[in-house]
N, C-alpha and C positions, 0 to 999 in steps of 0.2 A: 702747846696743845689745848685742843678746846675744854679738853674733860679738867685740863689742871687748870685752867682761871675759873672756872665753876665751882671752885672747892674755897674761892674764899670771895665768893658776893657778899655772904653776911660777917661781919668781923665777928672777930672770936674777944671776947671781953676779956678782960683781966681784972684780979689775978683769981677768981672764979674760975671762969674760963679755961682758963691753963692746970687747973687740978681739973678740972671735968676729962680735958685731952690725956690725962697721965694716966686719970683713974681707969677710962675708957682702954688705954694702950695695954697699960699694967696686965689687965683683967684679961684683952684679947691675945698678948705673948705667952702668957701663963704655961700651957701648956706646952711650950716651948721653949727650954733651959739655955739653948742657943741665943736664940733672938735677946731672950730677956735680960740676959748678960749685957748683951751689946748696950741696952735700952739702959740700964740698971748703970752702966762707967757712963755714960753721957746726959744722965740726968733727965732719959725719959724724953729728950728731944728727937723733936721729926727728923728722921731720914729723906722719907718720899713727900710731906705733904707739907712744905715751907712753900711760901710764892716767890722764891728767887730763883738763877737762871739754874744752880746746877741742881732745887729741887728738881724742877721741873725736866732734864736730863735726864734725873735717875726713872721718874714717871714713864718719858718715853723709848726710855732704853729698856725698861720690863714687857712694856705694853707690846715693843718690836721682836722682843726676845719669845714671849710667850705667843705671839701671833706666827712664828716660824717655828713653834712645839712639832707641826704636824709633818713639814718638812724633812725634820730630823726622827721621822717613825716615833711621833708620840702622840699621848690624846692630848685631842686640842683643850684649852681654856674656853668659857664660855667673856669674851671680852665683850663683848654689849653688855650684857648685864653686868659688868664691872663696872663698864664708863657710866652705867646710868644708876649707879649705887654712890659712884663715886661723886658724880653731877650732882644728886639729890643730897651729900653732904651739906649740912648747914650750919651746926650746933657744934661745939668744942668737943664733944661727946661723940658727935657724928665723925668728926675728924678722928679723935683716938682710934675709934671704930677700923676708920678708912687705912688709917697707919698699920695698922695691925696683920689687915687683911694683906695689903701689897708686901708685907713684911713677910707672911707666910707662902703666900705665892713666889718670893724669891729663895726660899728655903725650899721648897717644891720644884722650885724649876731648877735648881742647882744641885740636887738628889738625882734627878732625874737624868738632866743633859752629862751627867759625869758617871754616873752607874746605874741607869737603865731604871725600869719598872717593875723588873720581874727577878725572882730569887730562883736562879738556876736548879738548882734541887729539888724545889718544888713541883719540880717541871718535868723532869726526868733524872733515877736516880742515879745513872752515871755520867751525869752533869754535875759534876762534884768542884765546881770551880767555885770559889771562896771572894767575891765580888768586892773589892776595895771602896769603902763609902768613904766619902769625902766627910773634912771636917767643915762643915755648915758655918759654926761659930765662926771660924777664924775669916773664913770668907765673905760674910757677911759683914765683920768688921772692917772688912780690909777694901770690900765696895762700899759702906758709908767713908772711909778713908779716900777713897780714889776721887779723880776729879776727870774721870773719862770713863764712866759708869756703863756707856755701848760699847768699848772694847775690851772692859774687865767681864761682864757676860757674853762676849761673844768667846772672850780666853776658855772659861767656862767648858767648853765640848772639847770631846777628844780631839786635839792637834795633830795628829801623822796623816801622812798623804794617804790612807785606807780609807779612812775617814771622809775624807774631804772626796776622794775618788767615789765614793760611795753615795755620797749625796748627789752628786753632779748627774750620778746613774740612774738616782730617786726620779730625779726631776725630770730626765729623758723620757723614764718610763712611764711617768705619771701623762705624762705629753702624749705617747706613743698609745695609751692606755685608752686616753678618753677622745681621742685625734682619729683612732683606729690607723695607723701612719702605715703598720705593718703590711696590711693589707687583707684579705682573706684567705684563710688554711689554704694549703694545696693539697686538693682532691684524688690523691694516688696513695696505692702501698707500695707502689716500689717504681723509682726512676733510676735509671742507667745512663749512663755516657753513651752519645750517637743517638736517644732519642729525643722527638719533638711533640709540638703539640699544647695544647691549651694550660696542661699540670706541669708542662718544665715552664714554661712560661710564668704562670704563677707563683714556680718551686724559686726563677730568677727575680722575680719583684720581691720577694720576701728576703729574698737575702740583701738585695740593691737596698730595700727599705731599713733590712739590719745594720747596715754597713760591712758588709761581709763581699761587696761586688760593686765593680763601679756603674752606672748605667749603661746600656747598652741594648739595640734593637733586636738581639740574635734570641732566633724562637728553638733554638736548637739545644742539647745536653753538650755543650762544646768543652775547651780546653779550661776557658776562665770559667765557668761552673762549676765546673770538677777541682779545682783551686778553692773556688768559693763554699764547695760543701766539704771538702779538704777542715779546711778554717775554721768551718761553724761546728764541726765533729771533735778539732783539739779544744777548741774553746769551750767544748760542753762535755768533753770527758765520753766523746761517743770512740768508739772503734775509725779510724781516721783509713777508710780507703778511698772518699770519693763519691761514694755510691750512695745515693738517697732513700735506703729501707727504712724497713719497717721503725726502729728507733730512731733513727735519723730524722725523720719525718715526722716521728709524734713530739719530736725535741723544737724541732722548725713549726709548728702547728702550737706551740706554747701558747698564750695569748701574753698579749702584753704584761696583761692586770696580776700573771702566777707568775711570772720572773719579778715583777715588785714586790708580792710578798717576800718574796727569797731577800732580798735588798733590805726588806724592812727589819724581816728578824736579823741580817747582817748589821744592820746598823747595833741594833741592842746588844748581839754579842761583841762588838766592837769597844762598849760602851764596860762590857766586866772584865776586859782585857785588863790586868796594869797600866797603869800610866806609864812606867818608866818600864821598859821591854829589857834592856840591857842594850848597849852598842853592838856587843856581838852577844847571840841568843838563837835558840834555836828552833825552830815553828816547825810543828809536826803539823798537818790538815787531814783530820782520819779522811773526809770527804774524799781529798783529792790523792791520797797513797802515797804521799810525797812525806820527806824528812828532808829540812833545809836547813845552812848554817846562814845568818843575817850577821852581817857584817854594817857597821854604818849605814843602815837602811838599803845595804843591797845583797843577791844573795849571792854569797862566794864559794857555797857547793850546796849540790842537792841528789837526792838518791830516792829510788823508790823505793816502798813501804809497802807492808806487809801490816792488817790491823786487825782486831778481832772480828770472830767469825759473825754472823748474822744470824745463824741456826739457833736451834733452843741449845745444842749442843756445847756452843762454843761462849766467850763473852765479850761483851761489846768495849772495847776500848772505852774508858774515860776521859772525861776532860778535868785538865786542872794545869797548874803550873807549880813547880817546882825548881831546884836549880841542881844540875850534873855535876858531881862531886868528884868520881871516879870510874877508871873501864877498870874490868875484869880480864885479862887477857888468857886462853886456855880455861874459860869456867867451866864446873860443876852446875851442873842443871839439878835442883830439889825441890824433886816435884811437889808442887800445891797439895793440899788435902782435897781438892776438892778433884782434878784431875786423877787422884791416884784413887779415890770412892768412883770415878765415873769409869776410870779406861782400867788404871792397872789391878786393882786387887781382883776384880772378877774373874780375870785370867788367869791371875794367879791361883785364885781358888779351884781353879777349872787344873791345872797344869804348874804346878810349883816352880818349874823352871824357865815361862812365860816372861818376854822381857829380859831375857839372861842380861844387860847391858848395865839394868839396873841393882842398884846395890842398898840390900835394907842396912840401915843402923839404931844402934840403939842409944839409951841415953846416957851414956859414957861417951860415943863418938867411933866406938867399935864397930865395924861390920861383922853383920852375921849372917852364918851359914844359912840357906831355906830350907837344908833339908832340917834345920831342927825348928823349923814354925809350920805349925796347923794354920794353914791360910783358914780355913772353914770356921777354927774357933774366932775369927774376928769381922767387924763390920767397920765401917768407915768412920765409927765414931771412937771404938775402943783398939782401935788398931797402932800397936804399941811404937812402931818403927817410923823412921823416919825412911824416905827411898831416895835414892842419891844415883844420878847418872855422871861419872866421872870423866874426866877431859878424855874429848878424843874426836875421830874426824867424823863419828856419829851424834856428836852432842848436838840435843835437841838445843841449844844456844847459837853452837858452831862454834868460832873460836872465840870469840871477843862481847861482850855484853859493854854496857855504859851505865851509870848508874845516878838515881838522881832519887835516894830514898823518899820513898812514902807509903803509907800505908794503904794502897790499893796495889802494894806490891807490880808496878808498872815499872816497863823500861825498855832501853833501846837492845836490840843484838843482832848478831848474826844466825844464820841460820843453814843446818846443808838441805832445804827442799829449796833448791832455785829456779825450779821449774816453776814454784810459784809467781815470781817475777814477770812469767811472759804472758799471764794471766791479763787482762783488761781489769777485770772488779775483785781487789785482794782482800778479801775478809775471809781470812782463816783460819788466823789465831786465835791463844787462850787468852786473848787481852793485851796481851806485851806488842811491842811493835818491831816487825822484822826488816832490816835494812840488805838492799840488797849489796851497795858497794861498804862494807862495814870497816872494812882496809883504811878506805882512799875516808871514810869517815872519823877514822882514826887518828890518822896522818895531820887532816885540817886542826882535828883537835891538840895536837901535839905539836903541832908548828909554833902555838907561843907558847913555848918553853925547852925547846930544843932545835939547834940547827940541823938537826937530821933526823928528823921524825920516825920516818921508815926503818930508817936506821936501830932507832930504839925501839921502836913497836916491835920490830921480828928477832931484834938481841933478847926480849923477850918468849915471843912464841917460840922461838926453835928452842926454849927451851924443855916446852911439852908440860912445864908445872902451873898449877894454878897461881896466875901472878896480881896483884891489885897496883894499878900505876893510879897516883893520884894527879889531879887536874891542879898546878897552881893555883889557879882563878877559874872558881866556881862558873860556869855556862847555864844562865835562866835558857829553862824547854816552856815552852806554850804548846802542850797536847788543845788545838780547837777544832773544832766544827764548822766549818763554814762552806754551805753551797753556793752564796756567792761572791765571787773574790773578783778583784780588778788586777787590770797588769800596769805596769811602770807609765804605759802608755795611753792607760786611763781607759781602754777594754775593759767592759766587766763580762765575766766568765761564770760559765752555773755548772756545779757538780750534783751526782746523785743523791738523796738523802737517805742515806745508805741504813742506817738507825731509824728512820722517820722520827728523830727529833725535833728538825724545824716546823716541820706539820705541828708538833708539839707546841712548839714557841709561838708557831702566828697566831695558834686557838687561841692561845692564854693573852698574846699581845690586844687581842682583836675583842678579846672579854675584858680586857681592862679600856677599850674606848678609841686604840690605833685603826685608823682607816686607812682604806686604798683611795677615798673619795677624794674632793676639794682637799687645796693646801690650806684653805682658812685664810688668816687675814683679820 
C-alpha cells in the first residue's frame, strides 16, 4: 500500500534511533495495560510499522477492517487523516508515534466489532443484559502471532448466520435507501380485494420492489395481491388477512431509511449477545410473543408468548440471559410485594375476605386466618404477611412454571387466561413470560432425560402436589429485543417496538457517530 512505503523514505538510524521508536511507543501504549504487555514480551518491536510483506499485511488488513466499521452499524474512522499522519511519518519518534496509534485503533476496533458501543443499561433500565467484553490482550497477541492478519480481524465479528443475515440486509437497504428502489408511498387508507386503480397499483410496485410479488401488468387487487399483502402482514407482525388498512399501509409506506435503523440497532444487539448461545438454548423475542427451543441452530419448538404489560400498570419484561435449571410442576403463585401494594391489600382493606384464593403466611411458614388481621393497620411497606396462591386450576402460574433463577425474579409458565393467546399484541403481564403450549414445552424439555416425557410430566401433575423436577443439563434462555430479525432464508422481518427501546438505542447509536449515510471507504 502506498501509505506503508511512505513510512520509511527516511531511514531510521541506529541505535539512537531505535530508543526514540521505543520511547515514543512505550509512552503512546501507556495507557493501555493490554497492548503494553504485548509490546513489553517482544521487546518493544513493531507489529504494524516493519517494511516487510507481512508488516505491511497487518497495515492493510486494519486499514480494510476499519473502512467496513460503518457496514457493520458503527462510527466510521476518519482513514484520510490516518494515511496522511501516517505518510508524514519521518523520524524514529514519528514511527513509535505511528505504531502506537494503529496499536489502539486495533484495540478499538476489536471492543467494538465483538461487543458493540453501547452499555445496555444505560440505555434503558430493563435492558439489564450483562455485555461479554473480549479479552483485548490475548487477541491482540494472538494477531501480532498470526501470519493471516485479514482473516484473524474479519474472525473478529459475530460468526452465526443472524449476523451475517443481517448485514446482507444492511446493505440491501442502504441500496434501496438512497436508490429510492421502493418506490413512492401509496396514497390510500384503505385497499380491498376487487379494487383497482392508480393506489393498488402503486400498493403492487411496492410490494414487486420489496420482494414480496413477482412482476406483473395487473392494475387490479387480484388473487397474487392478496398473497402478497398476506406476506408482507406475517412478515411485520401485522394482523394477516389480506387487506391493506390502515396499519397495513403505514407498515408498506415505511421508507427505506427507518427499516435500516431497525437493522442497525439489530446489528449492536447482535453484538451483546453471547458468543457461545448453547447448541440447544432457548430465545424468547419479547418483540415478536414467541418462546423458541434452538436446537443446533435450528428451531425444534416454538409457542406463543405472553410478555409484560406496556401500561404504567404492568412491567415491561427484561432483557438478560441466564440458564433454566428447573420446572415447578402444580406451583404455588407468591405474590410480589409489589403486585400485592398495587392489586391485593387495597381490597382487602376494603373487604377482608377479597381474593379468598389467596392465603396470608407468616414468618414461621404458617397460614393465617384474616379474620384475625387488621388489613387497615398496614401499608405495603410494613405489611407483615407473606400471600401465597396455592396449586390449583386457578393459579395465576397455571400448572407448570420453569425456572432459570435471577434476580429480576423473571420466568417462563403457564397460565389459565388463554384467551390471551388469540390476542395479535400480548403485553399483559407482571413481567414473567406466559407460554401458551407449556405442556408440549415441557415435554421438549424432558425428552433428554427420559424416554417418555409425557409420561413423567403428568406421573407428576396428576399428582396435584407442588413438585420441582430438575433439568439434567442446564438450558441457556436469551430474553431479547429484537424488531428486526431474518428468516433461514435470508428474509428480514420487522416487529413492533413494543417498549420503544430501539428508538432508544438508534438515539444513543446515532450520538455516538453510526450513520444511515455513505458506507465509507
Amino acid at each position: 500500500m502506498a501509505f506503508g512505503a511512505a513510512l520509511f523514505l527516511t531511514p531510521v538510524p541506529a541505535p539512537a534511533g531505535v530508543t526514540a521508536f521505543k520511547q515514543a511507543l512505550a509512552e503512546g501504549v501507556a495507557e493501555s495495560e493490554p497492548a503494553a504487555a504485548v509490546y513489553r514480551d517482544n521487546g518493544f518491536a513493531p507489529i504494524w510499522t516493519g517494511a516487510d510483506a507481512l508488516h505491511k499485511a497487518r497495515r492493510g488488513a486494519l486499514f480494510d477492517a476499519l473502512a467496513a466499521l460503518p457496514v457493520h452499524g458503527l462510527p466510521a474512522e476518519d482513514l484520510e487523516a490516518l494515511r496522511a499522519r501516517l505518510a508524514a511519518a519521518r523520524s524514529a519518534h514519528d514511527l513509535g508515534v505511528a505504531e502506537a496509534e494503529l496499536t489502539r485503533l486495533f484495540l478499538r476496533y476489536a471492543r467494538r466489532i465483538q461487543a458493540g458501543i453501547l452499555t445496555p443499561s444505560q440505555i434503558d433500565v430493563d435492558m439489564v443484559r450483562k455485555v461479554e467484553r473480549p479479552d483485548v490482550a490475548a487477541q491482540f497477541a494472538a494477531f501480532a502471532a498470526s501470519d493471516r492478519p485479514a482473516d484473524f480481524l474479519r474472525s473478529l465479528a459475530p460468526a452465526g448466520p443472524e449476523y451475517a443475515r443481517l448485514l446482507k440486509a444492511r446493505l440491501e437497504l442502504q441500496e434501496a435507501a438512497e436508490s429510492g428502489a421502493w418506490g413512492p408511498p401509496v396514497d390510500a387508507r384503505r385497499l380491498e380485494p376487487g379494487q383497482s386503480g392508480a393506489a393498488v397499483v402503486a400498493l403492487r410496485d411496492r410490494l414487486i420492489a420489496m420482494g414480496y410479488l413477482t412482476r406483473s401488468a395487473s392494475a387490479s387487487y387480484d388473487a397474487a395481491l392478496v398473497e402478497a399483502v398476506r406476506a408482507f402482514q406475517e412478515a411485520h407482525a401485522l394482523e394477516v388477512d389480506g387487506v391493506a388498512g390502515a396499519s397495513t399501509l403505514a407498515e408498506i409506506n415505511m421508507p427505506a431509511s427507518e427499516r435500516l435503523k431497525s437493522v442497525l440497532v439489530a446489528l449492536e444487539r447482535e453484538r451483546w449477545l453471547p458468543r457461545e448461545r448453547g447448541d440447544r438454548h432457548i430465545l424468547v423475542n419479547l418483540t415478536d410473543f414467541s418462546a423458541k427451543i434452538v436446537d443446533d441452530g435450528r428451531v425444534s419448538f416454538e409457542t406463543k408468548a405472553v410478555v409484560g404489560a406496556r401500561s404504567p400498570s404492568g412491567k415491561h419484561t427484561p432483557e438478560f440471559s441466564d440458564e433454566m435449571e428447573h420446572m415447578v410442576i402444580n406451583p404455588s403463585w407468591h405474590v410480589p410485594r409489589s403486585i400485592l401494594a398495587r392489586d391485593y391489600l387495597p381490597k382487602m382493606k376494603r373487604n377482608r375476605n377479597a381474593a379468598s384464593y389467596l392465603q396470608l403466611i407468616d414468618s414461621r411458614g404458617q397460614v393465617v386466618s384474616r379474620a384475625s388481621v387488621n388489613f387497615n393497620a398496614y401499608n405495603a411497606r410494613n405489611f407483615p404477611f407473606n400471600v401465597r396462591q396455592p396449586p390449583g386450576p386457578r393459579n395465576a402460574l397455571g400448572k407448570v412454571k420453569f425456572m432459570f433463577p435471577n434476580q429480576y425474579a423473571i420466568y417462563l409458565h403457564d397460565t389459565p387466561e388463554k384467551h390471551l393467546f388469540d390476542r395479535h399484541t400480548r403485553t399483559y403481564s407482571s413481567g414473567c413470560v406466559r407460554l401458551e403450549r407449556p405442556f408440549d414445552f415441557a415435554y421438549a424439555l424432558l425428552a433428554r432425560q427420559t424416554d417418555d416425557p409425557r409420561g413423567l410430566f403428568h406421573s407428576v401433575l396428576d399428582t396435584g402436589r407442588e413438585t420441582q423436577v430438575d433439568l439434567e443439563t442446564h438450558v441457556p434462555v436469551h430474553l431479547i429485543y429484537r424488531t428486526a430479525v431474518t428468516t433461514a432464508k435470508g428474509r428480514v422481518e420487522f416487529r413492533p417496538d413494543i417498549y420503544g427501546r430501539d428508538a432508544r438505542v438508534w438515539s444513543a447509536l446515532e450520538a455516538r457517530g453510526v450513520a444511515i449515510g455513505a458506507l465509507g471507504g
